[in-house]
KOLBA-827431 format. One line per 5 residues: number of its first residue (from 1); their letters; for each residue x, z, y of N, C-alpha, C, O, CB. Coordinates in Angstrom, 2 decimals, always signed. Glycine has a CB too. Layout:
<atoms>
NUM) a) X/Z/Y/X/Z/Y/X/Z/Y/X/Z/Y/X/Z/Y | ...;
</atoms>
This chain:
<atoms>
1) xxxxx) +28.60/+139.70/+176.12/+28.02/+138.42/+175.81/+27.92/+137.59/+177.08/+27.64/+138.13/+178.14/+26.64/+138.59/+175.15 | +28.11/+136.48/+177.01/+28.59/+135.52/+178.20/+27.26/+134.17/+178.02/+27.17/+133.35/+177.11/+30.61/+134.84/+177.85 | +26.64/+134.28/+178.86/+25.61/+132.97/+179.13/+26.07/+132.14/+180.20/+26.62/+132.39/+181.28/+24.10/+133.39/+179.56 | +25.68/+131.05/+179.61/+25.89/+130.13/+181.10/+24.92/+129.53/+181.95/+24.54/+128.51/+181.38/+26.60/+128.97/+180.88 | +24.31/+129.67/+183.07/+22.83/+129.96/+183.90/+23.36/+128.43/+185.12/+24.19/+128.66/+186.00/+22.65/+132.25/+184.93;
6) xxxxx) +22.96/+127.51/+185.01/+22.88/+126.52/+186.07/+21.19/+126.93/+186.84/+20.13/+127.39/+186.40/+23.05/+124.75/+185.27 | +21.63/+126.51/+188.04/+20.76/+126.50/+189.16/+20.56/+125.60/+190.02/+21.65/+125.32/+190.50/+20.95/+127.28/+189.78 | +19.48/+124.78/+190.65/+19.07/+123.99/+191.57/+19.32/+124.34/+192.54/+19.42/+125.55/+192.69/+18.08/+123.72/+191.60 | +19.53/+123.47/+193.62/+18.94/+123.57/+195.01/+18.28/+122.62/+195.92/+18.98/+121.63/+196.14/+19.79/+123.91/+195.67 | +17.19/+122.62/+196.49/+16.76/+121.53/+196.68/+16.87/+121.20/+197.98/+17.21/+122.23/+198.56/+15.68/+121.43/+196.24;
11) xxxxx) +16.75/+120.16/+198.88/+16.86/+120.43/+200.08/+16.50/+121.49/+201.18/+15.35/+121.91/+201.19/+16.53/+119.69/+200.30 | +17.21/+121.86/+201.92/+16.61/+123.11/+202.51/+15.99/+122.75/+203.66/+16.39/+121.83/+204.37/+17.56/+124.21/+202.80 | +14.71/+123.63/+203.97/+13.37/+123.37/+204.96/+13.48/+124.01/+206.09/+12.82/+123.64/+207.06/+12.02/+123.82/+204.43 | +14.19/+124.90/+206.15/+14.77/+126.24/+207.23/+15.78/+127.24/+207.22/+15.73/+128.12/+206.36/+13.90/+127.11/+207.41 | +16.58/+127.21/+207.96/+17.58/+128.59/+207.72/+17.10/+129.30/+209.35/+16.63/+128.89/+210.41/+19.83/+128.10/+207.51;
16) xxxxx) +17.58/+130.67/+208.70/+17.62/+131.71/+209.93/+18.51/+132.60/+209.44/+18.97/+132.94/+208.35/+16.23/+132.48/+210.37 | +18.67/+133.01/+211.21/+19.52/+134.79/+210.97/+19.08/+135.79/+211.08/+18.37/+136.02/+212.06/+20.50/+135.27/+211.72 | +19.42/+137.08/+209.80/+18.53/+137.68/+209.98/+19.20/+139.16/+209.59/+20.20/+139.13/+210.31/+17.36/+137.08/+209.30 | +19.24/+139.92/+209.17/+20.12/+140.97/+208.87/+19.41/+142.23/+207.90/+18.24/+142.61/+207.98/+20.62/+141.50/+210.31 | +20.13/+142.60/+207.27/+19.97/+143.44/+206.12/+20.60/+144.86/+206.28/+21.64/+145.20/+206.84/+20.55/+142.75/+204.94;
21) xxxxx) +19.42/+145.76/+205.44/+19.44/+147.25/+205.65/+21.20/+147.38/+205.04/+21.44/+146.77/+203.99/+17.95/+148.24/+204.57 | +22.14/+148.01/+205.58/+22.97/+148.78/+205.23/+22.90/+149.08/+203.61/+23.52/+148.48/+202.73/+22.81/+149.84/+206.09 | +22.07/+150.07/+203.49/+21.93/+150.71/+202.41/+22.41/+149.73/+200.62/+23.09/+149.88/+199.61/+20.31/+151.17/+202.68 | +20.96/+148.25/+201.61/+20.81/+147.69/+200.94/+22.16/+146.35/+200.35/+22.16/+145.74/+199.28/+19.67/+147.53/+201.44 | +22.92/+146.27/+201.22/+23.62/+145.31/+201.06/+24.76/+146.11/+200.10/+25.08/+145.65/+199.00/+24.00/+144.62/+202.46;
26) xxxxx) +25.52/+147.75/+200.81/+26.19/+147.91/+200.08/+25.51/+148.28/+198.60/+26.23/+148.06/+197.63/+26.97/+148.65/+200.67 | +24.45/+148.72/+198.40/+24.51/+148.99/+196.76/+24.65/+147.03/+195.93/+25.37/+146.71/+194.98/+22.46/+150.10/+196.19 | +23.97/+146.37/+196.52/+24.28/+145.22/+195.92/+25.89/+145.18/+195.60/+26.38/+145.11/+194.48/+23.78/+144.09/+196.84 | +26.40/+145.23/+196.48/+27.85/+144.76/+196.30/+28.44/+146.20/+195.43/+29.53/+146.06/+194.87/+28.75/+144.38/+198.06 | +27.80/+147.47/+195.31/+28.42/+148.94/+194.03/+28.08/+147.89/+193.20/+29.01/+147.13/+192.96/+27.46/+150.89/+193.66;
31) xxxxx) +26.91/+147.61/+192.65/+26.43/+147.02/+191.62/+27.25/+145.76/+190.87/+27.69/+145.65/+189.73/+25.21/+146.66/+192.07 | +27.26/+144.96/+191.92/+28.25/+143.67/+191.56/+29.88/+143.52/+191.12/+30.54/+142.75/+190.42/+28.24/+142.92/+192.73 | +30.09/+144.51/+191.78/+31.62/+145.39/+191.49/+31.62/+146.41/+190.13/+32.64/+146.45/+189.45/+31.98/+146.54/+192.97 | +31.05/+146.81/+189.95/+30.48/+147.77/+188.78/+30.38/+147.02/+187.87/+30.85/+147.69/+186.95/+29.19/+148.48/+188.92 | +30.08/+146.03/+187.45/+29.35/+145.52/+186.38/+30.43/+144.58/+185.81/+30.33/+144.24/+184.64/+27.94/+144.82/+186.79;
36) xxxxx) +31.62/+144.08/+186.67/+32.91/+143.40/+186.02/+32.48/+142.15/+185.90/+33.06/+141.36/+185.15/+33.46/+143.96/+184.60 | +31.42/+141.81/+186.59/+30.82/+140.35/+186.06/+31.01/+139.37/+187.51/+30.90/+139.87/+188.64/+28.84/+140.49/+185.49 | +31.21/+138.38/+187.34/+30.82/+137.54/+188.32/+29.71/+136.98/+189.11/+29.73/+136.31/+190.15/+31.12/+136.91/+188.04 | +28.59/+137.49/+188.26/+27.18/+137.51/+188.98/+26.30/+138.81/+188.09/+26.40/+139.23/+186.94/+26.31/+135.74/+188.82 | +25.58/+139.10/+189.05/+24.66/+140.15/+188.22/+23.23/+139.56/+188.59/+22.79/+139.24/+189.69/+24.86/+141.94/+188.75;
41) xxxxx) +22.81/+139.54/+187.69/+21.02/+139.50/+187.66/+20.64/+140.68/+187.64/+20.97/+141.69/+187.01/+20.23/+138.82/+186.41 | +19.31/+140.23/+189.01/+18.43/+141.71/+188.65/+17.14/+141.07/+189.22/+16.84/+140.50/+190.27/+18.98/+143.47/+189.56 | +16.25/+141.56/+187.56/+14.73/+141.06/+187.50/+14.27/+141.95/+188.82/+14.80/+143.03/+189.08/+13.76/+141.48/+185.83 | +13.26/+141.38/+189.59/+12.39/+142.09/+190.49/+10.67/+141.58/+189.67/+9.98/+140.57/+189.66/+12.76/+141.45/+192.40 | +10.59/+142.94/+189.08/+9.49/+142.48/+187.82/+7.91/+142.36/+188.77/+6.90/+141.67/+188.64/+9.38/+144.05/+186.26;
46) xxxxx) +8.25/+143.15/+189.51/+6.74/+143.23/+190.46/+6.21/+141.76/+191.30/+5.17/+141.44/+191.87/+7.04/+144.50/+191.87 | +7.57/+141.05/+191.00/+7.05/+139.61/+191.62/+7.42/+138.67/+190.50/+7.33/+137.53/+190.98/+7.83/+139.10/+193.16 | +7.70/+138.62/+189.53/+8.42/+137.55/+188.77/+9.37/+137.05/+189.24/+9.46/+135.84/+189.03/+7.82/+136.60/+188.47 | +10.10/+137.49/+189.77/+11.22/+136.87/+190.80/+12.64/+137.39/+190.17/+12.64/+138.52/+189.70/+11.01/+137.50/+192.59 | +13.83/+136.64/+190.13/+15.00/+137.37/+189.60/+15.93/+137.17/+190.67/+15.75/+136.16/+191.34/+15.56/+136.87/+188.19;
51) xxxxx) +16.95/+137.97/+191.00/+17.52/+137.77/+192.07/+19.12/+137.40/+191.42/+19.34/+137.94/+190.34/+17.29/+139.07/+193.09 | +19.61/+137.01/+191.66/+21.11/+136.76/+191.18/+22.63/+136.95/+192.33/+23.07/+136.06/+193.06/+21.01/+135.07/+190.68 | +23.09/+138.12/+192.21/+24.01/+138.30/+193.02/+25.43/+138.15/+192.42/+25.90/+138.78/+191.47/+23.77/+139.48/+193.57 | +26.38/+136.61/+193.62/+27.39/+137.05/+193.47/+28.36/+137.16/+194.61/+28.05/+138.05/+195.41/+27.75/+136.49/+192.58 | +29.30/+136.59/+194.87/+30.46/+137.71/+195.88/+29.91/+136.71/+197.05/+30.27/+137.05/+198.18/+32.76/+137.78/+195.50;
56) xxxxx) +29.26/+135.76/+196.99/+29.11/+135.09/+198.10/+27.51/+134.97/+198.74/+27.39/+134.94/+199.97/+29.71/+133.79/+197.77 | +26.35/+134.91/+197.92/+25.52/+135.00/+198.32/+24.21/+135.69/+197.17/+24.35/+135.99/+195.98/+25.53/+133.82/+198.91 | +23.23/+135.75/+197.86/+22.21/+136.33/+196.55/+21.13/+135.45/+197.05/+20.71/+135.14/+198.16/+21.71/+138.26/+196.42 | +20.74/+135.08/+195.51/+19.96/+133.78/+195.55/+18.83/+134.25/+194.47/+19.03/+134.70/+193.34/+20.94/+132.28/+195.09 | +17.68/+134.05/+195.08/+16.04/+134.52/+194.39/+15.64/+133.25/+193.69/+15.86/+132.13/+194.17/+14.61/+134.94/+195.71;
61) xxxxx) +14.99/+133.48/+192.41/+14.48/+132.47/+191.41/+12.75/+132.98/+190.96/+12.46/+134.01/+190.35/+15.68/+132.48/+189.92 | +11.73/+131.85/+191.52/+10.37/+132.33/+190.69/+10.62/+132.19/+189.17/+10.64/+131.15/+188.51/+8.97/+131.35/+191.09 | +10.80/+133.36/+188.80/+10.20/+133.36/+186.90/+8.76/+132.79/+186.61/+8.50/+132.47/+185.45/+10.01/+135.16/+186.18 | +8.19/+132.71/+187.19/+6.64/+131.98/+187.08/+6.52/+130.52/+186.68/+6.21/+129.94/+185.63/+5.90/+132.01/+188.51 | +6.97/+130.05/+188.15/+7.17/+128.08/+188.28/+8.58/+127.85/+188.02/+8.58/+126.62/+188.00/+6.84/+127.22/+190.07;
66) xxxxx) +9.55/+128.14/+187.86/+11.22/+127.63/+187.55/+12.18/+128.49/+187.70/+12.64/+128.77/+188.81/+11.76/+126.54/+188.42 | +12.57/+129.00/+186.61/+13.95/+129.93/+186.31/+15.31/+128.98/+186.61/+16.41/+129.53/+186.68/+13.99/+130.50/+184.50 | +15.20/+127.92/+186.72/+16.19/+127.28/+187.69/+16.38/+127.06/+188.66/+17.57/+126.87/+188.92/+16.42/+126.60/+187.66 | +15.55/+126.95/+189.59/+15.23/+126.51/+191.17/+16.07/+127.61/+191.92/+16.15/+128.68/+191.32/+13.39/+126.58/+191.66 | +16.41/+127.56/+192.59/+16.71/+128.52/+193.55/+14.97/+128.62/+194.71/+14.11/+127.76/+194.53/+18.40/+127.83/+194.46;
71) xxxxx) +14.77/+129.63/+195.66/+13.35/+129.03/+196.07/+14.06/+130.04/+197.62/+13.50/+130.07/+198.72/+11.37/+129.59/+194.88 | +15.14/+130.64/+197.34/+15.51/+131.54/+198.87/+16.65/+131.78/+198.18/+16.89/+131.98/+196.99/+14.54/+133.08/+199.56 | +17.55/+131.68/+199.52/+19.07/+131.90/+199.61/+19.43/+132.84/+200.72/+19.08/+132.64/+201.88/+19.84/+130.54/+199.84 | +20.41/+134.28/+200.18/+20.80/+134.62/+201.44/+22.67/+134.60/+201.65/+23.31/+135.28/+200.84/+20.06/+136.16/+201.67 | +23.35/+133.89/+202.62/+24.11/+133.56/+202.20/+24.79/+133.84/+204.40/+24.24/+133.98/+205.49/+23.82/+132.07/+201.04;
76) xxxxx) +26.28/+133.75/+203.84/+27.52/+133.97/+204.89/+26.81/+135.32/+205.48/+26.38/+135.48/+206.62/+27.86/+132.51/+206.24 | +26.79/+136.29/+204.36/+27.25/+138.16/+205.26/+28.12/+138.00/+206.18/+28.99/+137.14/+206.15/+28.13/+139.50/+204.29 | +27.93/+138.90/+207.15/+29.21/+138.95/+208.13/+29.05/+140.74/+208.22/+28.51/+141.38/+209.12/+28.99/+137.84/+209.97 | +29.65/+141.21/+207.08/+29.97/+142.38/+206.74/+30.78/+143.08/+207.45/+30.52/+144.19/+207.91/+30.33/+142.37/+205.73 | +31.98/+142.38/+207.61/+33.20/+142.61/+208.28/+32.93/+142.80/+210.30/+33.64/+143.41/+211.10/+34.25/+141.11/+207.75;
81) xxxxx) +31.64/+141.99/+210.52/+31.37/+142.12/+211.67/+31.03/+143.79/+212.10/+30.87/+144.31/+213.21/+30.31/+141.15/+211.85 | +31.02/+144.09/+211.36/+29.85/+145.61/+211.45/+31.29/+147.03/+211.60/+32.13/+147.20/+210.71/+28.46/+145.88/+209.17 | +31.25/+147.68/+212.61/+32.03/+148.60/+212.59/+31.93/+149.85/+211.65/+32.95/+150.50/+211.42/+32.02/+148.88/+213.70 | +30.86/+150.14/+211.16/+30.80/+151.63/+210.50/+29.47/+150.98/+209.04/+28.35/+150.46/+209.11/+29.96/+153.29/+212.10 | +30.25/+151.33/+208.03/+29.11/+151.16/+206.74/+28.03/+151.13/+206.71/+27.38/+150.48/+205.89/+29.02/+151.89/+205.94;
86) xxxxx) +27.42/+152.02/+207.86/+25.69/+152.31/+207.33/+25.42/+151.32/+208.84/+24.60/+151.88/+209.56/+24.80/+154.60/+207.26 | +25.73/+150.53/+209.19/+25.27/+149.33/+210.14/+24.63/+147.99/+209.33/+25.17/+147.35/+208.43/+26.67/+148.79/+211.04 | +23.56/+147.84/+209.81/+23.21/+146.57/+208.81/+23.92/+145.63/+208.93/+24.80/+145.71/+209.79/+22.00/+145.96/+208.90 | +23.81/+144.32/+208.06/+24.71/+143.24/+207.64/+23.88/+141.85/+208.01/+22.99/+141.49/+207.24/+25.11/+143.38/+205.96 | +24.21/+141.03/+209.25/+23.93/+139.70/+209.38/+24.32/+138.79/+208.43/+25.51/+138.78/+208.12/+24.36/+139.30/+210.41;
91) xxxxx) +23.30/+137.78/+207.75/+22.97/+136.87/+207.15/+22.49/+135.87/+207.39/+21.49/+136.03/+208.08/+22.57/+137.11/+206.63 | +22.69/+134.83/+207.16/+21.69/+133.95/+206.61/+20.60/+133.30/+205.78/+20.90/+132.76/+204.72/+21.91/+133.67/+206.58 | +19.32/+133.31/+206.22/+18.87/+133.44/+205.02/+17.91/+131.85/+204.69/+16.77/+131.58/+205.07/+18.01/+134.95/+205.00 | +18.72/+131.13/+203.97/+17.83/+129.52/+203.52/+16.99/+129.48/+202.80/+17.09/+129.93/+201.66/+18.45/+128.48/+202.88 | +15.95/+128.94/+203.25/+14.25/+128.91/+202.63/+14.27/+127.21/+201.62/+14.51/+126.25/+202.35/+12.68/+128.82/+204.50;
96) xxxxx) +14.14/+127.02/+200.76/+14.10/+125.94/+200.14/+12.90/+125.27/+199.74/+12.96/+124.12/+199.32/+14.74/+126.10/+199.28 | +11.63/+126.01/+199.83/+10.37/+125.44/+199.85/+9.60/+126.31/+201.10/+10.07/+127.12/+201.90/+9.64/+125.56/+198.29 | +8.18/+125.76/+200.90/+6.99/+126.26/+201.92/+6.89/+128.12/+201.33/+7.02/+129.19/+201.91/+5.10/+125.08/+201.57 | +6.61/+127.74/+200.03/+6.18/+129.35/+199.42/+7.36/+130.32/+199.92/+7.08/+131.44/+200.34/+6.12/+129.44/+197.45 | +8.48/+129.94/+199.88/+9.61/+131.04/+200.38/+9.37/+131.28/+201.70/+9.87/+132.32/+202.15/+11.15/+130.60/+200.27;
101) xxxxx) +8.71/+130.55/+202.48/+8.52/+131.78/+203.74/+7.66/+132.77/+203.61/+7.78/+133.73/+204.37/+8.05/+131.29/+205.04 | +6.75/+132.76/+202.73/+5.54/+133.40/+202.42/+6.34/+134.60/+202.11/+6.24/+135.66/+202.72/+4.52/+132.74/+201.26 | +7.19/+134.35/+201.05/+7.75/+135.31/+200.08/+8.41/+136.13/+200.47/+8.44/+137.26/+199.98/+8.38/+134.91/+199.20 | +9.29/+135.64/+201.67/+10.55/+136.44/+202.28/+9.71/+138.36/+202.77/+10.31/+139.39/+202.47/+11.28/+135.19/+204.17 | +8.91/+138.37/+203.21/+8.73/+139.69/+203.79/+8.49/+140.39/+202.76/+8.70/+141.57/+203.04/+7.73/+139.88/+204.79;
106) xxxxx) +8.11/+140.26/+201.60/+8.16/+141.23/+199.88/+9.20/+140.85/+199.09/+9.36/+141.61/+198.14/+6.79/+140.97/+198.74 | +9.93/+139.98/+199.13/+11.11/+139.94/+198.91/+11.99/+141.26/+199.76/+12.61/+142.08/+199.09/+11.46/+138.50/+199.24 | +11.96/+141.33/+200.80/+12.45/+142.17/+201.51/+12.42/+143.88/+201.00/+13.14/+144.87/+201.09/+11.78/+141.86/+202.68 | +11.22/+143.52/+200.47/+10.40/+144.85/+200.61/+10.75/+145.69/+199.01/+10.92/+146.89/+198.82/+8.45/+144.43/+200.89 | +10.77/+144.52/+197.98/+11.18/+144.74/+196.41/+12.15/+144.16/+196.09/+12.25/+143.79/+194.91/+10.32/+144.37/+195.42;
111) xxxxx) +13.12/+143.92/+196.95/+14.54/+143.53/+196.17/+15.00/+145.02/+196.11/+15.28/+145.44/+194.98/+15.79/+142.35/+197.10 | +15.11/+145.82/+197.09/+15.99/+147.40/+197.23/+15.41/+148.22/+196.04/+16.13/+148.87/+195.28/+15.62/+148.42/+198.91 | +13.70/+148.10/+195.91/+13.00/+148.59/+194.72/+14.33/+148.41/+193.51/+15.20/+149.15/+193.05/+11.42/+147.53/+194.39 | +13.91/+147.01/+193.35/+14.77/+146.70/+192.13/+16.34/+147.09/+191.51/+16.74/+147.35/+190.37/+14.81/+145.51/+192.26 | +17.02/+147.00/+192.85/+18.30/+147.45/+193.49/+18.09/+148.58/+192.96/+18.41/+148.54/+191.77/+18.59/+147.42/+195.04;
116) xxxxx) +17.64/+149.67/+193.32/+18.04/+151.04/+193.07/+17.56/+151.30/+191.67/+18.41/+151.94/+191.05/+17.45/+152.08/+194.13 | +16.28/+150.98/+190.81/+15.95/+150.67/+189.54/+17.11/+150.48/+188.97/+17.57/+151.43/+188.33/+15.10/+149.63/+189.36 | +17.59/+149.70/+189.02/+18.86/+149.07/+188.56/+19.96/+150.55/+188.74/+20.14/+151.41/+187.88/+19.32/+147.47/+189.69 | +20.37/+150.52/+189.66/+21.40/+151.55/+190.14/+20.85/+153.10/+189.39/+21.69/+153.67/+188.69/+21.40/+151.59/+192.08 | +19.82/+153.58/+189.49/+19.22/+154.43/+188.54/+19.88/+154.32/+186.99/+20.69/+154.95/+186.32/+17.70/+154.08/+188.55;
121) xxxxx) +19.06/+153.16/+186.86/+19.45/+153.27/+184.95/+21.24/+153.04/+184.78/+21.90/+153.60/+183.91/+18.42/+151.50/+183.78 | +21.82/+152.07/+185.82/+23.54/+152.24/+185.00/+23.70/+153.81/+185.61/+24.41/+154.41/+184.79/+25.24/+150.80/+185.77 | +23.45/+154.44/+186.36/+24.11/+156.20/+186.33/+23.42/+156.61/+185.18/+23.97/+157.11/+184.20/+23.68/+157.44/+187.80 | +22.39/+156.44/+185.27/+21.71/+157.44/+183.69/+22.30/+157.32/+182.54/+22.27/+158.21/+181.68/+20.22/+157.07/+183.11 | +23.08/+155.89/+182.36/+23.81/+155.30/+181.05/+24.99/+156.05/+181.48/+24.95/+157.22/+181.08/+24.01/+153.47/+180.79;
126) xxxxx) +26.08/+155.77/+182.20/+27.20/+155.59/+182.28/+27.63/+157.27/+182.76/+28.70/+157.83/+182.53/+27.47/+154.28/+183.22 | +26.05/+158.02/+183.72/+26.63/+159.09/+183.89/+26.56/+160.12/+182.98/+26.84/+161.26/+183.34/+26.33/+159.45/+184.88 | +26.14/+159.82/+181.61/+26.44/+160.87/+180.28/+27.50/+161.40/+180.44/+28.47/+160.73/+180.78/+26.54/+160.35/+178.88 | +27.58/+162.94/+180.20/+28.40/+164.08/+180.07/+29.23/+163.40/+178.83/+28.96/+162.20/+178.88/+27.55/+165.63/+179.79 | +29.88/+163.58/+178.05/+30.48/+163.56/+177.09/+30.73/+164.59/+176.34/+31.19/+165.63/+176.83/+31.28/+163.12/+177.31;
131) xxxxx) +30.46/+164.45/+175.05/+29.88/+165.49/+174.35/+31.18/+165.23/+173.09/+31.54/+164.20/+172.52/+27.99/+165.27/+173.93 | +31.81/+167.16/+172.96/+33.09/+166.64/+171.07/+31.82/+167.33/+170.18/+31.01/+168.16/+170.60/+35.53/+168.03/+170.62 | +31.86/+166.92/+169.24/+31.60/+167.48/+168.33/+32.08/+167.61/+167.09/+32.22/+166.73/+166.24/+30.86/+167.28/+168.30 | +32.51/+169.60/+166.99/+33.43/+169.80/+165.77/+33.38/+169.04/+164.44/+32.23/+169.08/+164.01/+33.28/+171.07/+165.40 | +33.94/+168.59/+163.90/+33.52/+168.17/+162.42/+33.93/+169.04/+161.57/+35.16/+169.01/+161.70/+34.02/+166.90/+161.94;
136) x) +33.66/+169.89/+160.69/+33.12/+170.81/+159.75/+34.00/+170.44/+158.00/+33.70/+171.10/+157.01/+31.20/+170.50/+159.80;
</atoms>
């Protein structure tokens, strides 16, 4: 089933560089690759926050005040900069209101939560044994 999700952006108040756990960047990108989709959503329920990843950046939405807004952007990985996989990944990361600076350090903290939540339940689905059963 195919939705179509427009998003805001409003002027931006601050960018910085900042860099991301290894761990964390590649399961985003198993996930995003996995899923055959061009963006994947993933609720981060502990904040009302949904995160939306696609091949170019991952962009956080308050479910609270506006499921359209964008309110934090993290955007131009320099993945390729990094010699060995488990090296973290420089970013950028654009703040679009006051509350997103607030937000950024539990953002930090419950996006990977969510991330692996996520990564949990598609193995639990997808890693079913497969089962014949004789018919009689």
């Amino acid at each position: 089933m195919y939705t179509k999700e427009i998003f805001y952006r409003t002027r931006e108040i601050r960018r910085e560089r900042r860099s991301l756990a290894a761990a964390v960047y590649n399961r985003s990108k198993t996930l995003l690759y996995r899923s055959g989709e061009k963006a994947l959503f993933v609720p981060i329920r502990s904040m009302q926050y949904l995160a939306v990843i696609d091949p170019e950046e991952i962009l956080f939405l308050d479910g609270a005040v506006s499921r359209s807004s964008i309110v934090l952007a993290w955007q131009n990985f320099r993945a390729s900069d990094r010699s060995a996989l488990n090296q973290p990944v420089v970013y950028d990361a654009v703040y679009y209101n006051l509350a997103s600076l607030d937000i950024m350090p539990r953002i930090q903290s419950e996006f990977p939560r969510a991330l692996k939540q996520m990564d949990d339940k598609t193995r639990s689905v997808s890693g079913t044994a497969a089962r014949i059963i004789p018919l009689k």
